[in-house]
C-alpha positions in Angstrom: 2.6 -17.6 7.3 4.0 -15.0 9.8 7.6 -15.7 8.7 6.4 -15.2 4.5 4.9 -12.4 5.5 7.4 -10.5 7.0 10.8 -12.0 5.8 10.6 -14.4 2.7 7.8 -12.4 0.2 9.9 -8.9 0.6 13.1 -10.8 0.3 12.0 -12.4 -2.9 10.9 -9.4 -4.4 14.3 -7.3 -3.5 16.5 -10.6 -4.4 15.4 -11.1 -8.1 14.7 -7.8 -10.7 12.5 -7.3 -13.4 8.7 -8.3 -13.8 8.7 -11.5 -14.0 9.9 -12.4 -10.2 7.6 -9.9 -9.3 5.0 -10.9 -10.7 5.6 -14.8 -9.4 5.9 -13.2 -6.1 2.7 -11.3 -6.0 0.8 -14.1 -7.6 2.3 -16.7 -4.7 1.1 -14.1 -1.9 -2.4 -13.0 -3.4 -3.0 -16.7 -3.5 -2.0 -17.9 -0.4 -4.1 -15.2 0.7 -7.3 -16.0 -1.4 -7.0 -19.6 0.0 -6.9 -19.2 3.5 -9.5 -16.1 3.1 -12.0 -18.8 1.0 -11.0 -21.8 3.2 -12.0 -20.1 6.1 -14.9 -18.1 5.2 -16.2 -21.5 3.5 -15.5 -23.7 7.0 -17.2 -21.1 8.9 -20.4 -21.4 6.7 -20.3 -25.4 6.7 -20.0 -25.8 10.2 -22.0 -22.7 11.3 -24.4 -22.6 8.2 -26.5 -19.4 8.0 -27.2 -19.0 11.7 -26.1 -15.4 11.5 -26.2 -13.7 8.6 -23.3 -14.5 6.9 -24.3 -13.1 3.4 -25.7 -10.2 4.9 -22.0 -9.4 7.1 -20.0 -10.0 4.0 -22.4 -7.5 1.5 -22.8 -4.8 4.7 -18.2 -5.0 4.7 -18.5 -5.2 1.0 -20.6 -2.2 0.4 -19.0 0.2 2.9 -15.7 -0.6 1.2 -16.8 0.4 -2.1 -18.8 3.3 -0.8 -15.2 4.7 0.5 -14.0 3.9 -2.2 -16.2 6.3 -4.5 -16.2 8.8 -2.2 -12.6 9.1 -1.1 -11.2 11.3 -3.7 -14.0 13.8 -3.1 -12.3 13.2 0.5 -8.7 13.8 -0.3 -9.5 16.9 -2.4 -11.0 19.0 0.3 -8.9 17.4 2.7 -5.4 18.1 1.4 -6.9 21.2 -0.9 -5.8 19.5 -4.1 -5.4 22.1 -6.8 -4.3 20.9 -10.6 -1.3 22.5 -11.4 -0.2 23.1 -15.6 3.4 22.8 -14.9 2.8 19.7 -12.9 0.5 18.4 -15.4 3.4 18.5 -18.3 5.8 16.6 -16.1 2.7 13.7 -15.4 2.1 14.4 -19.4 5.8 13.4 -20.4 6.1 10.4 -17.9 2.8 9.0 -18.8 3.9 8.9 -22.7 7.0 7.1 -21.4 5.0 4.3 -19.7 2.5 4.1 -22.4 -0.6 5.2 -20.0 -3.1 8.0 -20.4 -2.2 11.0 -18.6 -4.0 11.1 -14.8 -4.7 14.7 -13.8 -1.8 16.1 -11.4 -2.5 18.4 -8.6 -0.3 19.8 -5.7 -1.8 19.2 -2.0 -0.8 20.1 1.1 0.9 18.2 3.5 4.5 17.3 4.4 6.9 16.1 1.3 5.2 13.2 -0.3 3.1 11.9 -3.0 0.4 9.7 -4.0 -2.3 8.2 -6.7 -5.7 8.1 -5.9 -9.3 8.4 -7.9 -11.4 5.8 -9.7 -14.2 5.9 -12.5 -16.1 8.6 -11.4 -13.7 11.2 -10.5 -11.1 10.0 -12.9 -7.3 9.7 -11.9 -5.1 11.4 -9.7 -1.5 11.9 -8.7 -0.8 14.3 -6.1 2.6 15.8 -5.4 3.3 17.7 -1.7 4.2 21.9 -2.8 6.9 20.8 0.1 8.3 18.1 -1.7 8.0 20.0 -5.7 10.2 22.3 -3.7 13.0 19.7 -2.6 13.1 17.5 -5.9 15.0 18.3 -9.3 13.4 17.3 -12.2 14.4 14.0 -12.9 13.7 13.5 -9.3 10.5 14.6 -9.6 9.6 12.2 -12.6 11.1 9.1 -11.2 8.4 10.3 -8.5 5.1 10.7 -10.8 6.4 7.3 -12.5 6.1 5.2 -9.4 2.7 6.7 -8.7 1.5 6.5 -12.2 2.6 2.7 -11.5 -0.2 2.9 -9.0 -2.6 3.5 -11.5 -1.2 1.3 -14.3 -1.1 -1.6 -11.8 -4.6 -0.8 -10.5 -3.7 -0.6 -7.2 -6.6 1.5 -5.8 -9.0 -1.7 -7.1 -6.6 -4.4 -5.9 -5.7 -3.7 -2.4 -9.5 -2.8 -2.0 -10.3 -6.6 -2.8 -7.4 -7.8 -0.7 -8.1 -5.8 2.2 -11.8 -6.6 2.8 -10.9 -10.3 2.9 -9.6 -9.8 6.6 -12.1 -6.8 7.3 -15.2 -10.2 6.3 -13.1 -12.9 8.5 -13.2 -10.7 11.3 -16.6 -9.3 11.0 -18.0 -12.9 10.6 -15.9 -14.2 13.7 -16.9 -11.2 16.3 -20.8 -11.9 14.5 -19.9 -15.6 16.3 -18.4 -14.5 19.7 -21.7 -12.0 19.7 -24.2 -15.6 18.8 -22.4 -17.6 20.9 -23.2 -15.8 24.1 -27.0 -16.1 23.7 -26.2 -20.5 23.5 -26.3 -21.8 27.4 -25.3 -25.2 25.7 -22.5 -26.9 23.7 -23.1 -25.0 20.8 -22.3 -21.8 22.2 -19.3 -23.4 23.3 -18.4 -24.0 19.2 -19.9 -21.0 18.0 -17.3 -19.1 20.6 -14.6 -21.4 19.5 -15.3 -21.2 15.5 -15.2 -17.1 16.1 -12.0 -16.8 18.0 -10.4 -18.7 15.5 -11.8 -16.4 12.4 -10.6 -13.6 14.7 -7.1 -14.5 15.0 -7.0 -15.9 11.5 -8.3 -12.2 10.5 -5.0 -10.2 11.9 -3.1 -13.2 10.4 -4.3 -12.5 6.7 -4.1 -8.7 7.6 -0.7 -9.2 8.3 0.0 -11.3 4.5 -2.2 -8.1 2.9 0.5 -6.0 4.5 2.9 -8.2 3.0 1.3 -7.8 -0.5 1.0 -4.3 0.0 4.7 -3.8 0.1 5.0 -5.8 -3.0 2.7 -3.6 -4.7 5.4 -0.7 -3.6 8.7 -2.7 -5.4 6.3 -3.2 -8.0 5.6 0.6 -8.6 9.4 1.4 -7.5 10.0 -0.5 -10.9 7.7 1.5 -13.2 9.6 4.8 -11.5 12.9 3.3 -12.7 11.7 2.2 -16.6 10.0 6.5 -16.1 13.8 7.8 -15.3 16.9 6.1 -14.1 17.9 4.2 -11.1 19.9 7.3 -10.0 16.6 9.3 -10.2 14.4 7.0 -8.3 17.6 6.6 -5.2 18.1 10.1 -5.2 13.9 10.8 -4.8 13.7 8.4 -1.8 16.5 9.3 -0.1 15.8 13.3 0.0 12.3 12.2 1.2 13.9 9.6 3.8 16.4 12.2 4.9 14.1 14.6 5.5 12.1 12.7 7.8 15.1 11.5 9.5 16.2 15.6 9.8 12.6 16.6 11.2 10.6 13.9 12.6 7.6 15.3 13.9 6.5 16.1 10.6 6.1 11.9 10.7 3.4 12.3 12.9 0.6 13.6 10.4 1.2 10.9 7.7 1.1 7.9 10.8 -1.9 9.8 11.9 -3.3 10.1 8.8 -6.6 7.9 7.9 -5.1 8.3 4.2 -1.8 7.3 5.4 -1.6 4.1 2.4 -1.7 6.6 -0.3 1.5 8.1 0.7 4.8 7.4 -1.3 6.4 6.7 2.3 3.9 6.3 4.7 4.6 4.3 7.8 8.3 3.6 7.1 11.0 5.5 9.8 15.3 15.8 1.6 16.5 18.0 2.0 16.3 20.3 -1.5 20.3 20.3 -1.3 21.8 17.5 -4.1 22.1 13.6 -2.2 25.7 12.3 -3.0 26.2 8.4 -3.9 27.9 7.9 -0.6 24.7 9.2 1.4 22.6 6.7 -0.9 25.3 3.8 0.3 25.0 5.2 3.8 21.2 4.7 3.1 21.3 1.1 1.6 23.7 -0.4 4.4 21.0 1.1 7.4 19.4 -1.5 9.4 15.4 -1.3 9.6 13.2 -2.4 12.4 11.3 -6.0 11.5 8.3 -5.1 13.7 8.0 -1.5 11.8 8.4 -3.4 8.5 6.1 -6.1 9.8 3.0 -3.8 10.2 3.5 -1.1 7.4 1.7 -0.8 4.1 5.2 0.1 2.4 8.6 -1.2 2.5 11.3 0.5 4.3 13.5 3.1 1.9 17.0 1.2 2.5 15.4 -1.9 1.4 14.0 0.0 -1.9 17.0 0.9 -2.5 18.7 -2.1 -2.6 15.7 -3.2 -4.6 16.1 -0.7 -7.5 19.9 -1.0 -7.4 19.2 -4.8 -8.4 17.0 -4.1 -11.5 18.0 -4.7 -14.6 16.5 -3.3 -17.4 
């Protein structure tokens, strides 16, 4: 499971182009995920029954995850002082028509060069772009940009990693519940109550670490709607200024890892300058080596490997 998560799902998704493979690859992830999520959850409940409150662990995870989930664009607004630009707005406008989606409202934050989609049914959608990076990107840079976070919202990301990610947030919540039971049993079925929650534990950073996996696919997945927005050339050139200019001034990387928001950002987690990027800096780019362990724990895929993903598509 640890080897799929961290070598063979983002090798199939940057081997094969176009939807289908990445739908297949998506759909073999969320349900190896659902099924070890289910079969545990289930064999916790069959050999503990309900002598914690099971149902009441899973609705009080449920709940808070939808409660962040309402409230965070309220969050990210003050936050990152979100303002809705008109200029902005006709670029979102034209890439939207493109892709065949309704228009989200566009707004310019605050915050080192980056962008990101956020909002849901009571706020309505989003996609923020940094002033820093409108400042660094041409325009076809720009929309390659919007079309992989409009992607976001076409793909219903916000909705879908929120499922997938309280899945491991239950597990481990139901296994610390036993750890907690087991130490008020003096006989053997504290012993097994101990046993049963370590295991949910571990099996809870193991399913975290597939939801990572998934994650990232979610990332080619959007990459792909920036391309079908723009060009290949357009979406390269967009994640290399940003990637360069990271590389040029990293600590500016330590507000987005710091950052309790840091999976809405087009490049959060993964290790731009305004001046044009040449193809040979974009080779340069493609050929760099990227740490496992960094790839292994972070919500998005590293840029060289995007790279070579978006040079594979065919459209």
């Amino acid at each position: 499971m640890l080897f799929l998560a961290s070598t063979v799902a983002p090798k199939v998704a940057g081997r094969f182009a176009g939807r289908f493979s990445l739908y297949t690859s998506m759909v073999i992830l969320a349900v190896l995920i659902v099924t070890i999520s289910s079969l545990t959850i289930y064999a916790i409940m069959s050999l503990v029954g309900f002598y914690i409150s099971i149902v009441g662990l899973a609705l009080f995870v449920l709940v808070m995850n939808i409660l962040i989930y309402l409230i965070s664009p309220f969050m990210i607004n003050v936050s990152y002082h979100a303002e809705w630009d008109a200029r902005l707005q006709d670029v979102v406008n034209d890439v939207a028509y493109r892709l065949g989606v309704k228009p989200p409202k566009a707004v310019v934050v605050r915050c080192p060069p980056n962008a990101f989609a956020y909002g849901n049914f009571l706020t309505g959608r989003y996609v923020a772009v940094s002033d820093a990076l409108l400042q660094m990107l041409s325009r076809d840079e720009l929309e390659a940009v919007i079309g992989h976070e409009i992607g976001h919202h076409k793909h219903r990301d916000n909705l879908v990693m929120l499922f997938f990610g309280l899945l491991p947030s239950i597990i481990f919540y139901l296994g610390y519940a036993l750890i907690h039971a087991s130490l008020r049993e003096e006989d053997r079925r504290g012993a097994q109550l101990a046993a049963v929650g370590i295991a949910a534990v571990v099996i809870s950073f193991v399913v975290q670490i597939l939801v990572l996996a998934f994650s990232r696919l979610r990332e080619y997945y959007a990459d792909f709607e920036g391309v079908l927005a723009t060009s290949k050339e357009a979406m390269q050139r967009s994640l290399a200024k940003i990637h360069l200019f990271y590389e040029r001034y990293p600590s500016f990387m330590g507000e987005i890892a710091e950052s309790k928001l840091k999976t809405l950002f087009i490049y959060a987690l993964v290790n731009a300058v305004a001046n044009p990027i040449t193809r040979m800096e974009i080779e340069r780019l493609k050929r760099m080596k990227v740490s496992p362990l960094q790839e292994f724990l972070s919500t998005h895929p590293p840029i060289p490997k995007r790279l070579r993903f978006i040079e594979s598509i065919e459209i």
